[in-house]
PDB file of N, CA, C and O in Angstrom:
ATOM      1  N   UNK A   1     -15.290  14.509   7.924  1.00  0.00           N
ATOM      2  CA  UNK A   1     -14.250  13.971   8.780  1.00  0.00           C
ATOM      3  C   UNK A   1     -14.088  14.931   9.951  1.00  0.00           C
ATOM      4  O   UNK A   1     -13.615  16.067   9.923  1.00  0.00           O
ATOM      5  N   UNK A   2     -14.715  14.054  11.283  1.00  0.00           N
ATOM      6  CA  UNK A   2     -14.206  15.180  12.616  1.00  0.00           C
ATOM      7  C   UNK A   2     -12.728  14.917  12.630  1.00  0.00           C
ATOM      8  O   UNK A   2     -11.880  14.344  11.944  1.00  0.00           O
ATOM      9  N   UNK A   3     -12.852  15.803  14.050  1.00  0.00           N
ATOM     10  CA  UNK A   3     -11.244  16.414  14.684  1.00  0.00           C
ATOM     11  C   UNK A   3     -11.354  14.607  15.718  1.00  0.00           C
ATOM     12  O   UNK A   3     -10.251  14.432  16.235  1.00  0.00           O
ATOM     13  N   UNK A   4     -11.885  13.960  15.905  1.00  0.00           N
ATOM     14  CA  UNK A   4     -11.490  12.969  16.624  1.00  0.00           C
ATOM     15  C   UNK A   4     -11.467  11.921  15.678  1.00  0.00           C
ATOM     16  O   UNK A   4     -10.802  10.930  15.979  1.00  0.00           O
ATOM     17  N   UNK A   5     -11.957  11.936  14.781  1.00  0.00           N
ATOM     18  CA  UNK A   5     -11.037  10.743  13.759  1.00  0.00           C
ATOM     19  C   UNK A   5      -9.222  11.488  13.239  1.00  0.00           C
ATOM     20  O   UNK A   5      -8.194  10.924  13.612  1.00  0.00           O
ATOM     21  N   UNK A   6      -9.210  12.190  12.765  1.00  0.00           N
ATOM     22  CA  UNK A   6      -7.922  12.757  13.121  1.00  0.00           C
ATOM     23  C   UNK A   6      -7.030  12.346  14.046  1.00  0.00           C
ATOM     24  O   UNK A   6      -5.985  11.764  13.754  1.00  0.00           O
ATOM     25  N   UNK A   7      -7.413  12.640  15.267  1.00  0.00           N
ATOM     26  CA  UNK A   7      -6.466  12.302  16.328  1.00  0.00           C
ATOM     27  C   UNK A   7      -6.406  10.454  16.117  1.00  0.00           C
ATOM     28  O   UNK A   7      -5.527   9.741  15.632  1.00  0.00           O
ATOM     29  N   UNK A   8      -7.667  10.142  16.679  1.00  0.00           N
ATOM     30  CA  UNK A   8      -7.348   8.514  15.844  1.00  0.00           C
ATOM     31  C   UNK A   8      -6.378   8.364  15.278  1.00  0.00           C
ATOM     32  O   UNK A   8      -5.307   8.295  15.882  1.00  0.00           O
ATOM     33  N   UNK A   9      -6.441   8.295  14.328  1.00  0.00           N
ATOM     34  CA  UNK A   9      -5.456   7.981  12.804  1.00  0.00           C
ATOM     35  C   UNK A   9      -4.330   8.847  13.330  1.00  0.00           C
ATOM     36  O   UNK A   9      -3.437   8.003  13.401  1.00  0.00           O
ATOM     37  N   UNK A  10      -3.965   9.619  13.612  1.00  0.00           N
ATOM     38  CA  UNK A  10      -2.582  10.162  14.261  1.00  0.00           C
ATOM     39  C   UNK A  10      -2.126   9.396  15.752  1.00  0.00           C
ATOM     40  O   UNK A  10      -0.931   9.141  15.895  1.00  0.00           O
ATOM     41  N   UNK A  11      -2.924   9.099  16.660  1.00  0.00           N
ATOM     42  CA  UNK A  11      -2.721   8.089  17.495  1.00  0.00           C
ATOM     43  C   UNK A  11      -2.151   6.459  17.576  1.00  0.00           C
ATOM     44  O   UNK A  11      -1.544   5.737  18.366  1.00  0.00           O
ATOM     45  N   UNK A  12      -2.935   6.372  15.846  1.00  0.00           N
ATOM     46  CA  UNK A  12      -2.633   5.034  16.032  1.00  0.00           C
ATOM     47  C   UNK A  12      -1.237   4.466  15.084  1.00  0.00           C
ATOM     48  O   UNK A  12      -0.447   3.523  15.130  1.00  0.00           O
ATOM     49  N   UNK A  13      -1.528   5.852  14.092  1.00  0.00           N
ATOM     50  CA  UNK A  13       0.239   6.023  13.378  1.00  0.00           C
ATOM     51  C   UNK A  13       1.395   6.205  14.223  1.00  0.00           C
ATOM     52  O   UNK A  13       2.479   5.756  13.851  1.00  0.00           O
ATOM     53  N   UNK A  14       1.229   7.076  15.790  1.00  0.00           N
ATOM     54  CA  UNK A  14       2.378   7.126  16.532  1.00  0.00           C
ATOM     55  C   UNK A  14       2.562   5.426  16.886  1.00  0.00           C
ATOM     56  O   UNK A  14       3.521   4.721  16.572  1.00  0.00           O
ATOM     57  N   UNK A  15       1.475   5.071  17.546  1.00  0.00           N
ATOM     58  CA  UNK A  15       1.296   3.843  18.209  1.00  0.00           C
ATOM     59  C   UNK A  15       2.195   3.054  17.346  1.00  0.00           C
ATOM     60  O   UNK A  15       3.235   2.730  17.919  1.00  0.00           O
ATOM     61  N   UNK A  16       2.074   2.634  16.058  1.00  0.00           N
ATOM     62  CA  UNK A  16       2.759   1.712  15.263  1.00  0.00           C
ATOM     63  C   UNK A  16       3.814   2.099  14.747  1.00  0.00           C
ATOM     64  O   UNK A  16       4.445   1.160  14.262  1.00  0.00           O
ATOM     65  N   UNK A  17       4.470   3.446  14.592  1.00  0.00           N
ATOM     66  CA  UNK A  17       5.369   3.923  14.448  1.00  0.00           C
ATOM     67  C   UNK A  17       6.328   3.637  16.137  1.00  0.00           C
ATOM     68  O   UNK A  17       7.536   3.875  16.113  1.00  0.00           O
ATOM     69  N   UNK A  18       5.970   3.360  16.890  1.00  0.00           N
ATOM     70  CA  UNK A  18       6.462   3.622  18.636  1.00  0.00           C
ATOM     71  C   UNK A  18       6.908   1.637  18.640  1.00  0.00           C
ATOM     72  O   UNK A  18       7.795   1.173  19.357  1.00  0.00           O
ATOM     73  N   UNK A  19       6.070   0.816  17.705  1.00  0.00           N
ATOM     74  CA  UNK A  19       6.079  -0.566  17.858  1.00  0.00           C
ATOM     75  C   UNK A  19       6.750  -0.850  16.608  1.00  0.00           C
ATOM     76  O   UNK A  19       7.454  -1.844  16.788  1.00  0.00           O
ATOM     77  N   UNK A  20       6.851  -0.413  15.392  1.00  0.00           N
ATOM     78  CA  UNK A  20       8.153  -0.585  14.741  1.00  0.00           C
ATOM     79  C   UNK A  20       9.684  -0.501  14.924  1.00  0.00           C
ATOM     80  O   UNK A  20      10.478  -1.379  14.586  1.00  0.00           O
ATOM     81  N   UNK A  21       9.991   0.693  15.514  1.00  0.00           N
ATOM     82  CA  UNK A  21      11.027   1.253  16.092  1.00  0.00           C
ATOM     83  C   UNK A  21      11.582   0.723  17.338  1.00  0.00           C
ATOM     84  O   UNK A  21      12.707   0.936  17.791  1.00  0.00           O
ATOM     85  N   UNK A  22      10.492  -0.116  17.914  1.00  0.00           N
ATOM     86  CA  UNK A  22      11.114  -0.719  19.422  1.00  0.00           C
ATOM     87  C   UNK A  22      12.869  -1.563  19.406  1.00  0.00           C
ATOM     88  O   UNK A  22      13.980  -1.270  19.848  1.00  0.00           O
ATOM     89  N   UNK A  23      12.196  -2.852  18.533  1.00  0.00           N
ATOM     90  CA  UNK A  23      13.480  -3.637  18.235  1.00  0.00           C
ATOM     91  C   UNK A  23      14.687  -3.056  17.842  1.00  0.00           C
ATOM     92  O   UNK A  23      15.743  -3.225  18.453  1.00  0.00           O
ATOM     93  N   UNK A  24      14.542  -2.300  16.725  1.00  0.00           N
ATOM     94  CA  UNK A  24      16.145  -1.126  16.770  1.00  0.00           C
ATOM     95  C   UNK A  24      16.307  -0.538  17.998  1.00  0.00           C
ATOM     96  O   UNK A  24      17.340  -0.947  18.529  1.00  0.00           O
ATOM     97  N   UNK A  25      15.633   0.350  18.743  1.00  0.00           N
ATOM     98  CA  UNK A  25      15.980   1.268  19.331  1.00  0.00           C
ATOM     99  C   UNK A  25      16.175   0.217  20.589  1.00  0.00           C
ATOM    100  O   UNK A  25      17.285   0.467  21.058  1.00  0.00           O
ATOM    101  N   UNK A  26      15.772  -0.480  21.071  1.00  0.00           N
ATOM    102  CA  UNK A  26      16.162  -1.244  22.290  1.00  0.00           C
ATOM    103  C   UNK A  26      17.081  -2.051  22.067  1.00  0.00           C
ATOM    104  O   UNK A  26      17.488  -2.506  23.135  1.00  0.00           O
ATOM    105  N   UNK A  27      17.546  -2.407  21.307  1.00  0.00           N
ATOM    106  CA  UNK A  27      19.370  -3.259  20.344  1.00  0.00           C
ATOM    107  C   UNK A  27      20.036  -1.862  20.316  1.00  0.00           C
ATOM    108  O   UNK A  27      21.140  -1.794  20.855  1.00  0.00           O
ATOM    109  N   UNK A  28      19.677  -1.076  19.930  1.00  0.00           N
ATOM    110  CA  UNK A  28      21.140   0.054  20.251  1.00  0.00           C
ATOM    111  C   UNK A  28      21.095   0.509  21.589  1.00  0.00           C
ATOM    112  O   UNK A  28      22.294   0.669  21.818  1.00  0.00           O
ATOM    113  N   UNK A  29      20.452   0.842  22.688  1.00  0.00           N
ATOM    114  CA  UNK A  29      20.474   1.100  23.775  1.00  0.00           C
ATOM    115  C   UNK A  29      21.182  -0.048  24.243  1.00  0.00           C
ATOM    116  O   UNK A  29      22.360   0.217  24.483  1.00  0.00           O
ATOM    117  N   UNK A  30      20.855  -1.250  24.456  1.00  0.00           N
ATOM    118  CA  UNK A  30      21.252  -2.166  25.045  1.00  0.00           C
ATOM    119  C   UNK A  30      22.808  -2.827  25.082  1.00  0.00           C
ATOM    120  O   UNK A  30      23.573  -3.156  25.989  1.00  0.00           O
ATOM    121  N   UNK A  31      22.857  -2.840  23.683  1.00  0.00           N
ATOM    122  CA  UNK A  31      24.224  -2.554  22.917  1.00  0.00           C
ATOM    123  C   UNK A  31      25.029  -1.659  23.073  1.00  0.00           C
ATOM    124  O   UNK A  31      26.230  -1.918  23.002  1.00  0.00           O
ATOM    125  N   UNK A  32      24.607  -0.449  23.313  1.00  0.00           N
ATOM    126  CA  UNK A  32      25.290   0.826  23.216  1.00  0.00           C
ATOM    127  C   UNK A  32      25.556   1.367  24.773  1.00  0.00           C
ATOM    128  O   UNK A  32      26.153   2.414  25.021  1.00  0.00           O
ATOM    129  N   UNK A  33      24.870   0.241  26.022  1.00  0.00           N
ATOM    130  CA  UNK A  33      25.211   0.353  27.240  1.00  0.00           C
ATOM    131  C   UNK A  33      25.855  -0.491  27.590  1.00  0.00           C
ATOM    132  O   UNK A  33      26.066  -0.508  28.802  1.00  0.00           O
ATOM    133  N   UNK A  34      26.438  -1.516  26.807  1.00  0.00           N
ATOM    134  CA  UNK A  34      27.121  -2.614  27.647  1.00  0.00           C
ATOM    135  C   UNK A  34      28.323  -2.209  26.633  1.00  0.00           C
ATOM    136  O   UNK A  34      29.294  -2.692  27.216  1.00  0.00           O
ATOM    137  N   UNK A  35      28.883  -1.518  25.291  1.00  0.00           N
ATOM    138  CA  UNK A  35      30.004  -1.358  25.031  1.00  0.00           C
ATOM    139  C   UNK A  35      30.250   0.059  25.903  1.00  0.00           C
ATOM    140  O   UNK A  35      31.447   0.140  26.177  1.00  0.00           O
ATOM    141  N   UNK A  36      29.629   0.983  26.323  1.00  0.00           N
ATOM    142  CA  UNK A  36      29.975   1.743  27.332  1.00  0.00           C
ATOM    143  C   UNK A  36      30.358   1.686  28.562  1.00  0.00           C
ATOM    144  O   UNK A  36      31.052   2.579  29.047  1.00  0.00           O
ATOM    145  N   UNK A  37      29.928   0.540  29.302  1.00  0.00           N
ATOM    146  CA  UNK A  37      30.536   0.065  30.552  1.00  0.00           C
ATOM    147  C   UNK A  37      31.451  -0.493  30.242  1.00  0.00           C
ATOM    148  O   UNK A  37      32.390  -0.110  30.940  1.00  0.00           O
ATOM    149  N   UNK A  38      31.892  -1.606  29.199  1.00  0.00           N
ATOM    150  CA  UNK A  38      33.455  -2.006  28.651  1.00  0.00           C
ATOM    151  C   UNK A  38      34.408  -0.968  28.851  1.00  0.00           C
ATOM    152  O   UNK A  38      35.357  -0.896  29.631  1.00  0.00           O
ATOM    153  N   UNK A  39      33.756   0.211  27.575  1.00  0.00           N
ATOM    154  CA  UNK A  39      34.855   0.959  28.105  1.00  0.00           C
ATOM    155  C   UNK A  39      35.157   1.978  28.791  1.00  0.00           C
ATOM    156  O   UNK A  39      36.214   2.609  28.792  1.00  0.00           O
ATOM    157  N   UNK A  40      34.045   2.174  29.495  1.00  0.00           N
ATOM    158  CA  UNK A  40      34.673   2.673  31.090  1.00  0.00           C
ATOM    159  C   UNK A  40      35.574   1.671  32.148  1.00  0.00           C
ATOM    160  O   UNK A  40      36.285   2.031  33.086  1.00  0.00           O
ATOM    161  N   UNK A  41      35.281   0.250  31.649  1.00  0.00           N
ATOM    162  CA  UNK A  41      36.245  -0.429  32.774  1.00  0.00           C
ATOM    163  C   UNK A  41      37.630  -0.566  32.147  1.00  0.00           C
ATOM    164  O   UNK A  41      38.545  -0.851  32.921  1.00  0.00           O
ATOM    165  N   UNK A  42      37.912  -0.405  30.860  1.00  0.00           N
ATOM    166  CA  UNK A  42      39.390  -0.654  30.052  1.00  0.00           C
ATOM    167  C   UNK A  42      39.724   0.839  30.073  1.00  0.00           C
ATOM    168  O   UNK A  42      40.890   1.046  30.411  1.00  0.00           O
ATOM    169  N   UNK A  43      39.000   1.940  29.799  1.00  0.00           N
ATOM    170  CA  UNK A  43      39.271   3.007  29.543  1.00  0.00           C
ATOM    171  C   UNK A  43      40.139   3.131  27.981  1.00  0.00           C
ATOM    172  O   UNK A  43      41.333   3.409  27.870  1.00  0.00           O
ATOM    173  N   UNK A  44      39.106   2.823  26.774  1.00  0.00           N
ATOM    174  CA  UNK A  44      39.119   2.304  25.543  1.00  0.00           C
ATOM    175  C   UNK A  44      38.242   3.436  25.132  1.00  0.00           C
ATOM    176  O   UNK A  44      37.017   3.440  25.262  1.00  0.00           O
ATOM    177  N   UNK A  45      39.140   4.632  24.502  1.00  0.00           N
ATOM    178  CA  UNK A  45      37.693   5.268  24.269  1.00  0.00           C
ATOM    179  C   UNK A  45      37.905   5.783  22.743  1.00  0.00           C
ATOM    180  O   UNK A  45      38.351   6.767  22.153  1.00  0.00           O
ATOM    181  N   UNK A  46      37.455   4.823  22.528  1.00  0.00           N
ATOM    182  CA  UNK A  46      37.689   4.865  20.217  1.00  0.00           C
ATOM    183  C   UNK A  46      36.006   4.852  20.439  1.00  0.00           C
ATOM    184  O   UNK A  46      35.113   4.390  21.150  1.00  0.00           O
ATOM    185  N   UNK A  47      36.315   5.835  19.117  1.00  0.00           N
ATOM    186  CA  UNK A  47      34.264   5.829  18.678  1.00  0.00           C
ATOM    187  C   UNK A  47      34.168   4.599  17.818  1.00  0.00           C
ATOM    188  O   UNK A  47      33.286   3.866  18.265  1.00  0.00           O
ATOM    189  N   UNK A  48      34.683   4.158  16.871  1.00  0.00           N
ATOM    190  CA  UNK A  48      35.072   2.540  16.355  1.00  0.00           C
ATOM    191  C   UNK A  48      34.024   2.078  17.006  1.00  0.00           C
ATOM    192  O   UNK A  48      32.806   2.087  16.825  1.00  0.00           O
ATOM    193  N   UNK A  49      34.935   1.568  18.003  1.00  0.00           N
ATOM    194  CA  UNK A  49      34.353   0.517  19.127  1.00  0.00           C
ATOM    195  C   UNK A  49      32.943   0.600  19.320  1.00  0.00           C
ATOM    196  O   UNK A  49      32.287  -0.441  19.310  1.00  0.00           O
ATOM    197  N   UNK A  50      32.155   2.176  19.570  1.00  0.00           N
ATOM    198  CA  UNK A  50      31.177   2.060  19.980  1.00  0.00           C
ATOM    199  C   UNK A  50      29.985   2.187  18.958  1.00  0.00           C
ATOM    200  O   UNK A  50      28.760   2.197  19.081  1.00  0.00           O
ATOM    201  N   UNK A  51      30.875   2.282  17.877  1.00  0.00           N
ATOM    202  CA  UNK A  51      29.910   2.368  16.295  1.00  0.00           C
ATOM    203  C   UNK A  51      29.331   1.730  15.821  1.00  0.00           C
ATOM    204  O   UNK A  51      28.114   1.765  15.641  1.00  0.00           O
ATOM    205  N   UNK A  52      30.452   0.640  15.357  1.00  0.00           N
ATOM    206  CA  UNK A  52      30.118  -0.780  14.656  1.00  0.00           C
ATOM    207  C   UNK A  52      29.565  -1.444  15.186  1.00  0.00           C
ATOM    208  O   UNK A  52      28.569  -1.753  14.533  1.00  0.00           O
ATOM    209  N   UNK A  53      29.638  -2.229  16.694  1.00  0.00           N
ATOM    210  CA  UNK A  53      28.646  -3.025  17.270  1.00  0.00           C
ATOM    211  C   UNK A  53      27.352  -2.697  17.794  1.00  0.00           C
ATOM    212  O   UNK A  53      26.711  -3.359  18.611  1.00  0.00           O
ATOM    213  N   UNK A  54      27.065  -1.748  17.317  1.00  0.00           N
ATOM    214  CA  UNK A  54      25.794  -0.981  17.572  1.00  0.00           C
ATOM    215  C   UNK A  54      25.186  -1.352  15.802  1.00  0.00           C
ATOM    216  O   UNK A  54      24.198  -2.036  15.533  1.00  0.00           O
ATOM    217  N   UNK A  55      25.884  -0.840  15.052  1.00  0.00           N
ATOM    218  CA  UNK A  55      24.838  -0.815  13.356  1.00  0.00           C
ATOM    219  C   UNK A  55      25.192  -2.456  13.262  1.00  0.00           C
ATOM    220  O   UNK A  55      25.103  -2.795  12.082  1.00  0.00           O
ATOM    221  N   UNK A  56      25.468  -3.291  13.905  1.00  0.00           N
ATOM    222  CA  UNK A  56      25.907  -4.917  13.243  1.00  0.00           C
ATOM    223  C   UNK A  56      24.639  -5.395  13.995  1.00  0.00           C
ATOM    224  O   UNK A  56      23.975  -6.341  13.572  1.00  0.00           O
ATOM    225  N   UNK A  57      24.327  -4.724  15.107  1.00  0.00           N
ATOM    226  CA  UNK A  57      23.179  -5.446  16.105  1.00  0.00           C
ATOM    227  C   UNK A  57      22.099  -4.765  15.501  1.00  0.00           C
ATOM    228  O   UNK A  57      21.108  -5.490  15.590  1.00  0.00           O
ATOM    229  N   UNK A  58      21.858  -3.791  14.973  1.00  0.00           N
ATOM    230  CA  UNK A  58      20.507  -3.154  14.874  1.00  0.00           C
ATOM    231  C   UNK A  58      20.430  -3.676  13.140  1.00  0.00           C
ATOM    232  O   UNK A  58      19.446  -3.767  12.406  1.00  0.00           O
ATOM    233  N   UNK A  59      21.488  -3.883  12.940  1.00  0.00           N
ATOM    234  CA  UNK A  59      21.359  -4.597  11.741  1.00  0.00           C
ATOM    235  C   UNK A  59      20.347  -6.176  11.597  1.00  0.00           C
ATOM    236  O   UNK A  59      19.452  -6.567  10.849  1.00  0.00           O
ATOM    237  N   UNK A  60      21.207  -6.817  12.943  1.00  0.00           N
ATOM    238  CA  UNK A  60      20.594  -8.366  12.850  1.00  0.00           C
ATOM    239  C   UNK A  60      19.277  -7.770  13.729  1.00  0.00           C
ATOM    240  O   UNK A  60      18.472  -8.692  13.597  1.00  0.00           O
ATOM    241  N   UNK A  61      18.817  -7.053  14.300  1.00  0.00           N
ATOM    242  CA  UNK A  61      17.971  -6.820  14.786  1.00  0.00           C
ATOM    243  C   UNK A  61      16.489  -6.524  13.272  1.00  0.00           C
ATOM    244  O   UNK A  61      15.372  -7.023  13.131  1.00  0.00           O
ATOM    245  N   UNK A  62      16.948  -5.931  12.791  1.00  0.00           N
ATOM    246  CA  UNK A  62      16.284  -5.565  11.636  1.00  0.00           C
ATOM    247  C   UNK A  62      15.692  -6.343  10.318  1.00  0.00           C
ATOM    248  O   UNK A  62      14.665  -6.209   9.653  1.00  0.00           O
ATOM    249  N   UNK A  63      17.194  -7.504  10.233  1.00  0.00           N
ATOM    250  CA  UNK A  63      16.871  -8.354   9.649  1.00  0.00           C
ATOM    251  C   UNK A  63      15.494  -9.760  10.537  1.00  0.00           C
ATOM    252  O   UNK A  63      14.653 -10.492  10.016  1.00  0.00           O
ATOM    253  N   UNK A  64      15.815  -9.590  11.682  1.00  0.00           N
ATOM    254  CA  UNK A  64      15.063 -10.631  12.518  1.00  0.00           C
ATOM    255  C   UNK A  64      13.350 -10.305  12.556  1.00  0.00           C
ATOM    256  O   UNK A  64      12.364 -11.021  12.383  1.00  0.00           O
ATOM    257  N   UNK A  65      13.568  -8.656  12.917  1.00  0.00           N
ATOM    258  CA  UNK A  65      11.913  -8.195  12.869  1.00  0.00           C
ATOM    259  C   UNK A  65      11.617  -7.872  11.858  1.00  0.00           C
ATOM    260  O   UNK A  65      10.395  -7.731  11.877  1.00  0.00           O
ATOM    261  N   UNK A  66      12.034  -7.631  10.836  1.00  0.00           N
ATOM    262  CA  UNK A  66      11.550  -7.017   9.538  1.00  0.00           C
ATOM    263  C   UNK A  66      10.995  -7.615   9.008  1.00  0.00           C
ATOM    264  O   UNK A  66      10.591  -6.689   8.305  1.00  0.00           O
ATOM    265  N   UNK A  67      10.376  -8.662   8.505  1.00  0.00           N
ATOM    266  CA  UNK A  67       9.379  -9.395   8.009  1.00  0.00           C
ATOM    267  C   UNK A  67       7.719  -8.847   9.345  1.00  0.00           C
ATOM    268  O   UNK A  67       6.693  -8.448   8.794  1.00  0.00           O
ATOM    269  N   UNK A  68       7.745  -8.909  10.552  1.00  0.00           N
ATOM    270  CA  UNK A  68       7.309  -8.750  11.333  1.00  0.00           C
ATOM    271  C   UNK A  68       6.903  -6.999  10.873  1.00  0.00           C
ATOM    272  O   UNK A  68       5.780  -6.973  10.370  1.00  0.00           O
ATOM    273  N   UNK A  69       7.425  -5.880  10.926  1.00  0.00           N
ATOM    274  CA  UNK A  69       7.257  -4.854  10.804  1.00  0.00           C
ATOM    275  C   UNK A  69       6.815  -4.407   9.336  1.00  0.00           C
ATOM    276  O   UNK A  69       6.278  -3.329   9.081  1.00  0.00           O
ATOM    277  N   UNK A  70       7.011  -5.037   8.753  1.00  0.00           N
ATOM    278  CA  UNK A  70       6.115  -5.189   7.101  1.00  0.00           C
ATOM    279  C   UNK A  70       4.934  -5.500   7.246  1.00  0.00           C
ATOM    280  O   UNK A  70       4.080  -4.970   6.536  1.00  0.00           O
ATOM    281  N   UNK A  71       4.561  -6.556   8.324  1.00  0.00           N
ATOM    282  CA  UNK A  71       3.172  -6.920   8.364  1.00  0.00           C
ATOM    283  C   UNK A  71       2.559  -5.995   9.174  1.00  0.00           C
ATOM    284  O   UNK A  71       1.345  -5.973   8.973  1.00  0.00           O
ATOM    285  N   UNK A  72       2.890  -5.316   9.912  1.00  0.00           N
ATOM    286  CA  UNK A  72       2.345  -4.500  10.855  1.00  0.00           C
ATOM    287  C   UNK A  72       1.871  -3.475  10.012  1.00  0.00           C
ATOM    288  O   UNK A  72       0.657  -3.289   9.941  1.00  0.00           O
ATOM    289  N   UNK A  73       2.708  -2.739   9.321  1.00  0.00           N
ATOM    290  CA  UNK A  73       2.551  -1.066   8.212  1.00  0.00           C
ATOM    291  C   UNK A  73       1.878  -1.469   7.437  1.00  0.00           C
ATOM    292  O   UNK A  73       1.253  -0.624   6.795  1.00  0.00           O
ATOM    293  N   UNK A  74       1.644  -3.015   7.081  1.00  0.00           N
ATOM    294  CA  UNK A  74       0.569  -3.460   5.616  1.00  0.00           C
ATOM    295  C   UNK A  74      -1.158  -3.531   6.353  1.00  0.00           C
ATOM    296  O   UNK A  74      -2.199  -3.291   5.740  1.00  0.00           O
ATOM    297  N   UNK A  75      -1.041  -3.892   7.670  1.00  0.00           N
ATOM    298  CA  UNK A  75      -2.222  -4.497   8.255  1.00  0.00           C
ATOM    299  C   UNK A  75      -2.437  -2.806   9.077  1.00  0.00           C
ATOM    300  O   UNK A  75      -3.640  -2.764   9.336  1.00  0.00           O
ATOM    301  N   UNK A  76      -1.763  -1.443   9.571  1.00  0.00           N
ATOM    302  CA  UNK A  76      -2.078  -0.526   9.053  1.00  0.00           C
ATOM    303  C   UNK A  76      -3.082   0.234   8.089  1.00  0.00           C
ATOM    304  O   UNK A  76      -4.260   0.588   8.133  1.00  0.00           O
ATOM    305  N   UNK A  77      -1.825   0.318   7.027  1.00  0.00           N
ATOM    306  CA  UNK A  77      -2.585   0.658   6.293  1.00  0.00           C
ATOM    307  C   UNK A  77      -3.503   0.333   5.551  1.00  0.00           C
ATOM    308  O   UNK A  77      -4.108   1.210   4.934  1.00  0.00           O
ATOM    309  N   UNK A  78      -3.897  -1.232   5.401  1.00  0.00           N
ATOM    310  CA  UNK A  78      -4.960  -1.727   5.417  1.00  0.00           C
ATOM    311  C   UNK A  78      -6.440  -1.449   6.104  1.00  0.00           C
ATOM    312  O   UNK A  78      -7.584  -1.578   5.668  1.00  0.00           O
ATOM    313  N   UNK A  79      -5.797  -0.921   7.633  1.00  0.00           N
ATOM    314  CA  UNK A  79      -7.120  -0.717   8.212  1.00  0.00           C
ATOM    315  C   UNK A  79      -7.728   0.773   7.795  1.00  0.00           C
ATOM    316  O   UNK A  79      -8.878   1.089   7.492  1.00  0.00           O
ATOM    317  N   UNK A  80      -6.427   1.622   7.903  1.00  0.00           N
ATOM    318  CA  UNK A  80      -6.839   3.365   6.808  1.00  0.00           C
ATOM    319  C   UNK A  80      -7.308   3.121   5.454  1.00  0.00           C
ATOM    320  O   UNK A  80      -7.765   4.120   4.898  1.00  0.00           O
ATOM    321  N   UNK A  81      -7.309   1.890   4.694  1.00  0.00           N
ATOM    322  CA  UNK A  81      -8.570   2.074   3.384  1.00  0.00           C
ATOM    323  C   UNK A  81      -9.298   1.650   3.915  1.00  0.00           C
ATOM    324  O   UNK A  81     -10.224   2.385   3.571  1.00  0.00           O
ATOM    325  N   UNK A  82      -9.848   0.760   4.773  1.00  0.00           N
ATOM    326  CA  UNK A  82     -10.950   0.481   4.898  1.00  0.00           C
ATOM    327  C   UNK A  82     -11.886   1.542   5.711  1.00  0.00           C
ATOM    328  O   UNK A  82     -13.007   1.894   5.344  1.00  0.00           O
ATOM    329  N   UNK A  83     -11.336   1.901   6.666  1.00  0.00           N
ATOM    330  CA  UNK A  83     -12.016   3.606   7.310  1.00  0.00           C
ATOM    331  C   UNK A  83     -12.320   4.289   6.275  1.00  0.00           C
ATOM    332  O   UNK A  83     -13.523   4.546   6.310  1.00  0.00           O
ATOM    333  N   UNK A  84     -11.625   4.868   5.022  1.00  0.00           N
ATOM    334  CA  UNK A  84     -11.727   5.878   3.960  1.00  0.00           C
ATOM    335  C   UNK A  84     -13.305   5.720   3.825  1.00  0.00           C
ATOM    336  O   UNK A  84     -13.776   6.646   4.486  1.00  0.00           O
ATOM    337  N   UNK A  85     -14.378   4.939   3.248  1.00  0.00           N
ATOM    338  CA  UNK A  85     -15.911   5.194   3.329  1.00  0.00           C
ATOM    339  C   UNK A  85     -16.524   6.057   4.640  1.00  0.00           C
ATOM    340  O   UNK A  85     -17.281   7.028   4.635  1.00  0.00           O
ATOM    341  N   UNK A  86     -15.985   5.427   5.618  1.00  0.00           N
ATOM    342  CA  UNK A  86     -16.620   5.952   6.891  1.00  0.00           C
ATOM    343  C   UNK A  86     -16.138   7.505   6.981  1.00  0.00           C
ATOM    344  O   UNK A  86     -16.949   8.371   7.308  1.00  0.00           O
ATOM    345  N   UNK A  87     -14.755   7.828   6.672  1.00  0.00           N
ATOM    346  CA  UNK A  87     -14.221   8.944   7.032  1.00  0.00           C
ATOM    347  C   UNK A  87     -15.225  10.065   6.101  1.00  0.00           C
ATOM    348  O   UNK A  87     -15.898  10.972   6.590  1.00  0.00           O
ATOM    349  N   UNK A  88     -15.130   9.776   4.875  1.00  0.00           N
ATOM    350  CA  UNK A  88     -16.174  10.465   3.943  1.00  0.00           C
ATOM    351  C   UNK A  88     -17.506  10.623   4.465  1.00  0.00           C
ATOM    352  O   UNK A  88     -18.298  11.382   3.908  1.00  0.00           O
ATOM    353  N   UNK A  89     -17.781  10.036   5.381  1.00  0.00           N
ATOM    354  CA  UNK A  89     -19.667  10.048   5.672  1.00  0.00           C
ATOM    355  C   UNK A  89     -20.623   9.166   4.462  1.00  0.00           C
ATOM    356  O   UNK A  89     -21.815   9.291   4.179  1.00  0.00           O
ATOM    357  N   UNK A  90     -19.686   8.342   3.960  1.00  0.00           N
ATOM    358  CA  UNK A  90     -20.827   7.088   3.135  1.00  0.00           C
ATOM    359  C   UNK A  90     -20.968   5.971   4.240  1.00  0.00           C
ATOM    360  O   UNK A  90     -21.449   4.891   3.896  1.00  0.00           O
ATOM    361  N   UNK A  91     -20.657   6.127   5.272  1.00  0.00           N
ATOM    362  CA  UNK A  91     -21.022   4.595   5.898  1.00  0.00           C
ATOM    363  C   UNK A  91     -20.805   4.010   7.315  1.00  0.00           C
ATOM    364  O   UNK A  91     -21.148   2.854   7.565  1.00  0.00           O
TER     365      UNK A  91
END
């Protein structure tokens, strides 16, 4: 096993790790910038407020892609057993 299958397989774990994480992390940003402009215009400043509608969205966010992100980490790691011959030098 070279140093550029390595990086591979670490490349392509960020890669799908970077495409799992999207849907949460862009539902709490998005979420978490429009209850911040709320309350900069009310001047409402409970952490409450900016808590809960953030984990309720990344929640339905999670529930929506998560079937989606199961298939991704299965079809993954699917493709790392099938490399395992090659990585060894049988093939």
């Amino acid at each position: 096993m070279d140093t550029n299958a390595v990086l591979d397989i670490g490349l392509a774990g960020l890669m799908v790790a970077g495409k799992i994480s999207a849907p949460m992390l862009i539902t709490a940003l998005v979420v978490g910038f429009a209850i911040s402009l709320l309350q900069s215009i009310t001047q409402i400043q409970e952490v409450t407020l900016s808590f809960v509608p953030k984990a309720i969205a990344v929640a339905i966010a999670l529930v929506i892609c998560g079937h989606w992100m199961i298939q991704e980490m299965v079809s993954f790691t699917n493709a790392l057993f099938e490399k395992i011959p090659s990585l060894l030098g049988g093939g």
